[in-house]
matplotlib code that plots the C-alpha trace (Angstrom):
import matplotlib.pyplot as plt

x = [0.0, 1.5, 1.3, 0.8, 0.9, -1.2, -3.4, -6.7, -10.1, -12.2, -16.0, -17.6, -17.5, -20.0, -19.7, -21.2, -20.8, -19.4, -15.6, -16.6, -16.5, -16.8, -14.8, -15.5, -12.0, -12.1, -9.0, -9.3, -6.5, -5.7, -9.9, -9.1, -6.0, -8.2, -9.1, -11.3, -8.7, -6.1, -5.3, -4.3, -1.4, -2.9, -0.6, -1.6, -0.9, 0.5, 4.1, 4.8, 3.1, 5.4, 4.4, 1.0, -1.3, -3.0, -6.5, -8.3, -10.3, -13.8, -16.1, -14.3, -16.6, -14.8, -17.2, -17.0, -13.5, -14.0, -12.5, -14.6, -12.3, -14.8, -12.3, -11.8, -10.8, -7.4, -5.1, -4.0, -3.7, -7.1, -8.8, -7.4, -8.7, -12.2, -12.5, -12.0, -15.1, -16.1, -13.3, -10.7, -7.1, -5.9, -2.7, -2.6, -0.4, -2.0, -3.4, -1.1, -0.9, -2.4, -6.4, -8.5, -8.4, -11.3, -13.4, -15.3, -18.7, -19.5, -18.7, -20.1, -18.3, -18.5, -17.4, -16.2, -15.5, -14.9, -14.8, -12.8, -12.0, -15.9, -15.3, -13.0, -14.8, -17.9, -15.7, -14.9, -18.6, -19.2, -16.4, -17.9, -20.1, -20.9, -23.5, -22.1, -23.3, -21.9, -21.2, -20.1, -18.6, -19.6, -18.9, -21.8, -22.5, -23.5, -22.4, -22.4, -24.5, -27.4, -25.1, -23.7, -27.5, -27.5, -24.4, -24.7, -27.0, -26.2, -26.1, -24.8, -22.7, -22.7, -20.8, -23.4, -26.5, -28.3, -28.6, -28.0, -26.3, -25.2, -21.2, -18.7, -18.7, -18.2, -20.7, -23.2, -21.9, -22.7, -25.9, -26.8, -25.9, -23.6, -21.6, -19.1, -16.4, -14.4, -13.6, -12.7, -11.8, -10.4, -10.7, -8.5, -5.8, -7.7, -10.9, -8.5, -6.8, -10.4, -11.3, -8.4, -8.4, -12.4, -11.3, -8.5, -10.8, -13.8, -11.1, -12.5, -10.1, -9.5, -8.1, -7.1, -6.8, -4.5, -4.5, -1.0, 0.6, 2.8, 5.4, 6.1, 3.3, 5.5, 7.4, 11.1, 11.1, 9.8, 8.0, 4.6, 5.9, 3.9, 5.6, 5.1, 6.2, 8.2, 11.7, 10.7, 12.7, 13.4, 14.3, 15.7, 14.0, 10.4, 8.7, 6.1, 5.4, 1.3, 1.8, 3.8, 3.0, -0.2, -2.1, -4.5, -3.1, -3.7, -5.1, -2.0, 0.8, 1.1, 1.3, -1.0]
y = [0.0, 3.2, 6.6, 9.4, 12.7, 15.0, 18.6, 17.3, 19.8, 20.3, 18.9, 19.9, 21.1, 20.5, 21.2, 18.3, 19.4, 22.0, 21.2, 18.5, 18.7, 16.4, 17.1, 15.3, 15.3, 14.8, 12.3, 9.1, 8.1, 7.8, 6.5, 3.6, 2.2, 3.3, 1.0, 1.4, 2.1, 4.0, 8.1, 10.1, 13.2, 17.0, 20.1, 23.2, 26.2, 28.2, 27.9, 28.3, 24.9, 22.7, 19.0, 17.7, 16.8, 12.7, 11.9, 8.9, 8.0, 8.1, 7.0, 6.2, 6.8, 4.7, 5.1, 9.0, 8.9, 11.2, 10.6, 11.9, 13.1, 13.6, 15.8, 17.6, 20.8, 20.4, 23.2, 25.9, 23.0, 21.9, 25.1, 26.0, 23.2, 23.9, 27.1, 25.5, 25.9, 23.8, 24.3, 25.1, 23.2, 20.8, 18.9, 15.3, 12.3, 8.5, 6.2, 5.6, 3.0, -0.3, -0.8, -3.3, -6.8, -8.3, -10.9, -14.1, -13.5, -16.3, -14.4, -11.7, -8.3, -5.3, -2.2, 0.2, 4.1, 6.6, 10.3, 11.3, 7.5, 6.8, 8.2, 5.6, 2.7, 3.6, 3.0, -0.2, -1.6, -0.7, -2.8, -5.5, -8.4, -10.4, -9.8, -6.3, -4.3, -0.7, 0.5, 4.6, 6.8, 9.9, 12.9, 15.2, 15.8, 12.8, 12.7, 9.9, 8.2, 7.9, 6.9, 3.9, 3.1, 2.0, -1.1, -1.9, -2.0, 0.6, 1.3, 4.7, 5.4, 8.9, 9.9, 12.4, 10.3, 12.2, 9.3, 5.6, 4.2, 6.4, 5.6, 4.3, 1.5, -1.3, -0.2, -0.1, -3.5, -4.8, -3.5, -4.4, -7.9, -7.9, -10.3, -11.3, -12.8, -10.4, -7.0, -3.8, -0.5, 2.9, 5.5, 7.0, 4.6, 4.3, 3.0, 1.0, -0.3, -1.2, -2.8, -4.9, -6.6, -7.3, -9.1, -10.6, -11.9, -13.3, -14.8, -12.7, -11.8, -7.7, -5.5, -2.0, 1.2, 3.6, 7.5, 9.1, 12.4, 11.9, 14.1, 12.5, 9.8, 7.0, 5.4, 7.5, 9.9, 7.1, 9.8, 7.9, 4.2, 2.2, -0.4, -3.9, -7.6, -8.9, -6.4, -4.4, -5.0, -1.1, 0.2, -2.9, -2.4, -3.2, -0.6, -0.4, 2.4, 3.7, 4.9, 2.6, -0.9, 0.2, 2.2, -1.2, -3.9, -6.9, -6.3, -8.9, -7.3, -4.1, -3.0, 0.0]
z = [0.0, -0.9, 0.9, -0.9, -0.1, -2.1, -1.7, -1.6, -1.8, 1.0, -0.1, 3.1, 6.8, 9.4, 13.3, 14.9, 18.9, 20.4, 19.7, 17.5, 13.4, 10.3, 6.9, 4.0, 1.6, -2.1, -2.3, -4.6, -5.1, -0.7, -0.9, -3.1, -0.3, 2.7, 5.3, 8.6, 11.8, 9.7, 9.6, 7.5, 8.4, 7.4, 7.0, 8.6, 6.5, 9.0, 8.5, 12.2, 12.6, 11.0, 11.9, 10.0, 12.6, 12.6, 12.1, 12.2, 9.2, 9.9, 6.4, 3.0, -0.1, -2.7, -5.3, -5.4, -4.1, -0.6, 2.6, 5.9, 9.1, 12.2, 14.5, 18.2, 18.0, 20.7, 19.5, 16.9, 14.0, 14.3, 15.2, 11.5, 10.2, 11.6, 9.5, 6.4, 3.8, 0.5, -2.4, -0.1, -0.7, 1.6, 2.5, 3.2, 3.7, 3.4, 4.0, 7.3, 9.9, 10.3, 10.4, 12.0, 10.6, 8.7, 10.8, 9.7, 9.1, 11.3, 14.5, 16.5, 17.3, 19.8, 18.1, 21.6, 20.6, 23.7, 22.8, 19.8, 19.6, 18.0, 14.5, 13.0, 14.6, 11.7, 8.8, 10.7, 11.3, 7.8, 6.6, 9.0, 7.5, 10.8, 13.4, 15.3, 18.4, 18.7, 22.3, 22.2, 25.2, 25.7, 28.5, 28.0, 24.0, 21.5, 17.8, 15.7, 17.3, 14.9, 11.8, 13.7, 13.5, 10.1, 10.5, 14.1, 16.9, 19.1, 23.0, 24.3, 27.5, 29.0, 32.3, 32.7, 32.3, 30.2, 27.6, 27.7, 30.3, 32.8, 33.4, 30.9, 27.7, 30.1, 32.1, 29.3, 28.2, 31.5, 32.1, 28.5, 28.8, 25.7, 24.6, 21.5, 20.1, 19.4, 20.2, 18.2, 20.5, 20.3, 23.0, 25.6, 26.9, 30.3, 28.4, 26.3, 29.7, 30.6, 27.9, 27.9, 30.9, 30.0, 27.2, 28.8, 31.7, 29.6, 26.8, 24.2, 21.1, 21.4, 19.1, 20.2, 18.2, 20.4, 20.7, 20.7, 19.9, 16.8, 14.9, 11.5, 11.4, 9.4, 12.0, 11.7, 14.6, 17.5, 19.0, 19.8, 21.0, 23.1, 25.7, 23.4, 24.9, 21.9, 21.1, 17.9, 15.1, 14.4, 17.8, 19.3, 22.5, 24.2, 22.0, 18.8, 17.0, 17.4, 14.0, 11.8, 13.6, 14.7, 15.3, 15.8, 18.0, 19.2, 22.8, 24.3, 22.1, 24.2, 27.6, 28.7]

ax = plt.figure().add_subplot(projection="3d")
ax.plot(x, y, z, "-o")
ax.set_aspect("equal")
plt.show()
């Protein structure tokens, strides 16, 4: 699969929450690679911001060749981003990282997404043939929720209460009575934790998507490792690289 690195054309902006907004990106050649659980890199304009800032794919349109990025604005890169507008050039590098493995039809999978870790699990339930139950983590403002709708049943956790279960995605699994074969998660690396050792316990295969700050998003700089149990080829240490091994692992291969 080759990167490429291209300037794309803004299709479309939308704020979904507060902080929260969805870009569709005219890119078909990065479209036609793409995979559920991968990212692409994006290059502020701003020449004082020098490193391109990762974000997880969230829907791939093959057919019309568009790419859609649901985002948090978290800083001066993606507050630029945020006031892009339709027609408006953009700077990308991809398809990058790993993406979540394809599963037999014959078993049944829980798709987990907490926070800004929900938008790439939708490419991945659409990608999904078997029987799949969606279980999304929220603080205080839903998005996404209602799109999940159409792949996967779904079952909402907020730590407010104000919808679904009140508490976190185990919680709501729990309470729900929810069960599967194998697990697909991304989320904050304390959900992830979480959702690791309920897999672990209950001997269900996991697969985890992690969250890390990265710098040049193909694996040179080592600047998003994660601790690993086998010595990584590259580095020659206990270490693998969230954006050039990963970002999906299996649940047992890293330590959180």
């Amino acid at each position: 699969m080759a990167k490429v690195k291209q300037t794309a054309v803004v299709n479309s902006q939308e704020k979904l929450s507060e902080d929260v907004f969805s870009m569709w990106i005219h890119s078909p050649e990065i479209a036609s690679q793409a995979h559920g659980g991968q990212f692409i890199s994006i290059y502020p304009k701003d020449g004082a911001r020098l490193l391109p800032r990762p974000i997880s794919i969230c829907e791939i349109d093959r057919e019309h060749g568009d790419l859609r990025i649901v985002y948090r604005v978290a800083g001066a890169g993606t507050k630029e981003f945020s006031f892009y507008e339709k027609g408006d050039s953009i700077t990308i590098l991809g398809p990058l990282g790993n993406g979540f493995p394809q599963i037999p039809a014959d078993r049944r999978v829980i798709l987990i997404g907490g926070g800004i870790g929900i938008p790439p699990m939708l490419q991945a339930a659409k990608e999904l043939s078997c029987e799949k139950t969606a279980v999304l983590g929220y603080r205080d403002q839903l998005f996404l929720e209602k799109e999940f709708a159409a792949y996967a049943k779904v079952y909402v956790a907020m730590e407010d209460g104000s919808a679904g279960t009140r508490g976190n995605v185990l919680d709501a699994v729990r309470d729900n009575g929810l069960f599967a074969d194998v697990i697909l998660a991304c989320g904050p690396s304390l959900m992830l934790r979480a959702v690791k050792t309920y897999a672990m316990e209950h001997q269900i295969e996991c697969y985890l998507s992690l969250e890390e700050k990265m710098a040049c998003g193909v694996g040179t700089c080592l600047a998003c490792v994660c601790q690993s149990k086998e010595i990584d080829s590259h580095s020659h240490v206990h270490n693998k690289r969230i954006c050039k091994d990963g970002p999906v692992f299996r649940a047992e291969e890293v330590e959180l």
